[in-house]
C-alpha positions as CSV (number, residue, x, y, z in Angstrom):
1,X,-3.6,24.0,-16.5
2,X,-6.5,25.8,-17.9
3,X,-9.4,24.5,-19.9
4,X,-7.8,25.8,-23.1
5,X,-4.4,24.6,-22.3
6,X,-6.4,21.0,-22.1
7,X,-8.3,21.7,-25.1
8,X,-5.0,22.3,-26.8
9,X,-3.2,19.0,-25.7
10,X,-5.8,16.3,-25.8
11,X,-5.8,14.5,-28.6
12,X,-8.8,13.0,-27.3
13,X,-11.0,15.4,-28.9
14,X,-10.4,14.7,-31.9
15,X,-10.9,10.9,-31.8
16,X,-13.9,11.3,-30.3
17,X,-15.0,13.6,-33.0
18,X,-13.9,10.7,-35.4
19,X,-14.9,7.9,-33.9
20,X,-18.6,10.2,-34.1
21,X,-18.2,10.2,-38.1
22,X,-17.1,6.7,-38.1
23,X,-21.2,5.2,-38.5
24,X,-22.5,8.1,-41.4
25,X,-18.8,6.8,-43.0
26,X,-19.3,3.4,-42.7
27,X,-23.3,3.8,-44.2
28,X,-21.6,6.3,-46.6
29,X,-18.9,3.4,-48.0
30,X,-22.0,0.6,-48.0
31,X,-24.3,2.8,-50.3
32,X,-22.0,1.6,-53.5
33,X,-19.9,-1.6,-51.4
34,X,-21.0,-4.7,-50.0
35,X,-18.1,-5.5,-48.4
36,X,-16.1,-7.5,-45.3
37,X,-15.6,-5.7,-42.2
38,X,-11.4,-6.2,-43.0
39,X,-12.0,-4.2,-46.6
40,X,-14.1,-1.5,-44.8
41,X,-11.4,-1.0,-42.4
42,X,-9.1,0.1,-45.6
43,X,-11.4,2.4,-46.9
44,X,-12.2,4.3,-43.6
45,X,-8.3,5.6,-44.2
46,X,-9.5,7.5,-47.1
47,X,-12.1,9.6,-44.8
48,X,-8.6,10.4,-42.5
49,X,-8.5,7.1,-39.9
50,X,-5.2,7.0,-39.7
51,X,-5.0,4.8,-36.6
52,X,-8.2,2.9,-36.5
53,X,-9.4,0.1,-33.9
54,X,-9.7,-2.7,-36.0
55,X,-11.6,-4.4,-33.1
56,X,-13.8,-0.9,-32.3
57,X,-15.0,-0.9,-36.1
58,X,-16.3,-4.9,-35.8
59,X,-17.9,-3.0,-32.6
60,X,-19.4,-0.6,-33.9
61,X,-20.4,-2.7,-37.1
62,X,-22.4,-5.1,-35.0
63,X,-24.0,-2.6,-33.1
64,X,-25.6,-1.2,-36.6
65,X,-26.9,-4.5,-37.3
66,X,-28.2,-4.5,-34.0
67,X,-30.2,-1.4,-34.4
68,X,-30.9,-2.2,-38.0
69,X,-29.0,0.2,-39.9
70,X,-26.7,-2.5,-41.7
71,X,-27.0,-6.3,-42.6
72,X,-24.6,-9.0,-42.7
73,X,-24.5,-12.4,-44.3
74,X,-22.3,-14.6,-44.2
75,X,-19.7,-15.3,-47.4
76,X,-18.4,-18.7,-48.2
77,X,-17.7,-19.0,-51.6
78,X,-14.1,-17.7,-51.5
79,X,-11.7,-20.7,-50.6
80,X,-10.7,-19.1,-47.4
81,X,-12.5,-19.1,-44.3
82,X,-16.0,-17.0,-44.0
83,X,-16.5,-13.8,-44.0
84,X,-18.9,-11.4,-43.1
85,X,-20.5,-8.9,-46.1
86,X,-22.4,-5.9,-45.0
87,X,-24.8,-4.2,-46.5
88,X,-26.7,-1.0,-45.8
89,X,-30.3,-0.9,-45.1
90,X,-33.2,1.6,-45.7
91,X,-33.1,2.2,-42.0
92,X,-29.5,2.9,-42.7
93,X,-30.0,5.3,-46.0
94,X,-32.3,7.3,-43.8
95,X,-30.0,7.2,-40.8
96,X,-27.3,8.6,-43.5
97,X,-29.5,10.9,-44.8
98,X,-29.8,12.8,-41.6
99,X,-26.4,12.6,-41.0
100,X,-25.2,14.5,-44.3
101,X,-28.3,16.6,-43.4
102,X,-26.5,17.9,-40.5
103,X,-22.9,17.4,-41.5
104,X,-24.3,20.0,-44.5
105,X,-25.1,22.7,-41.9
106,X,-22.3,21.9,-39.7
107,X,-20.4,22.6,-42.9
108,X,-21.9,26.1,-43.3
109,X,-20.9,26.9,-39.5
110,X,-17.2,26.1,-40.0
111,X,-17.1,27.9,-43.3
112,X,-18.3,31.0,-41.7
113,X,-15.7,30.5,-38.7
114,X,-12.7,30.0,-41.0
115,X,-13.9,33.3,-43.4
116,X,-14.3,35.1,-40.0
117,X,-10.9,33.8,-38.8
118,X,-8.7,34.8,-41.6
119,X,-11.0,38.0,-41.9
120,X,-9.2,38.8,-38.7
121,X,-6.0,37.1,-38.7
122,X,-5.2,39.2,-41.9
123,X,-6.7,42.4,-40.6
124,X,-4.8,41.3,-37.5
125,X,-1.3,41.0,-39.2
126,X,-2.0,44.0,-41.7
127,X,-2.0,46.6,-38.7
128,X,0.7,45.2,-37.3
129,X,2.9,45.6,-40.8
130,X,1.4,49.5,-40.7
């Protein structure tokens, strides 16, 4: 199988590519929430998660507070059991700000390939009509 045929058929690729937007997401959702990990989960389908690892974001989450990016606090005053509220950080609006930064240019990039691509494709399938 060649590289292109893999390219083709793993799905892979494009988690990986998600789970790479999942942090400038999750800062993204904390600049106007300060929310439980659960809550966060649900908004993340709204950015195209369809099938997200509950467990990875929790991960993921604690590995931002870690490098200091988020902050968490503990909740108690709903009658249930505890939860844990994040919030972003400065660390984290600069970390987001870098991210949209590139996403920005990134944005240019594939803009130019899809213009170029149906630039073709059309020129493509109007030769072949003539």
């Amino acid at each position: 199988m060649s590289d292109m045929e893999k390219l083709q058929n793993d799905k892979l690729g494009g988690i990986a590519a998600r789970k790479n937007l999942l942090i400038p997401c999750l800062l993204l959702l904390l600049r106007d929430l300060r929310v439980h990990g659960y809550q966060l989960i649900q908004e993340l389908v709204s950015f195209g998660f369809e099938s997200i690892d509950q467990g990875y974001v929790y991960r993921t989450l604690r590995q931002m507070e870690k490098e200091n990016l988020v902050h968490s606090q503990w909740d108690t005053t709903s009658g249930g059991p505890a939860k844990r509220i994040y919030s972003i950080t400065q660390q984290g609006e600069d970390y987001l700000s870098s991210w949209a930064t590139t996403l920005e240019q990134y944005q240019r990039t594939l803009d130019r390939f899809f213009e170029m691509y149906e630039r073709l494709l059309f020129s493509s399938s109007k030769n072949s009509q003539e």
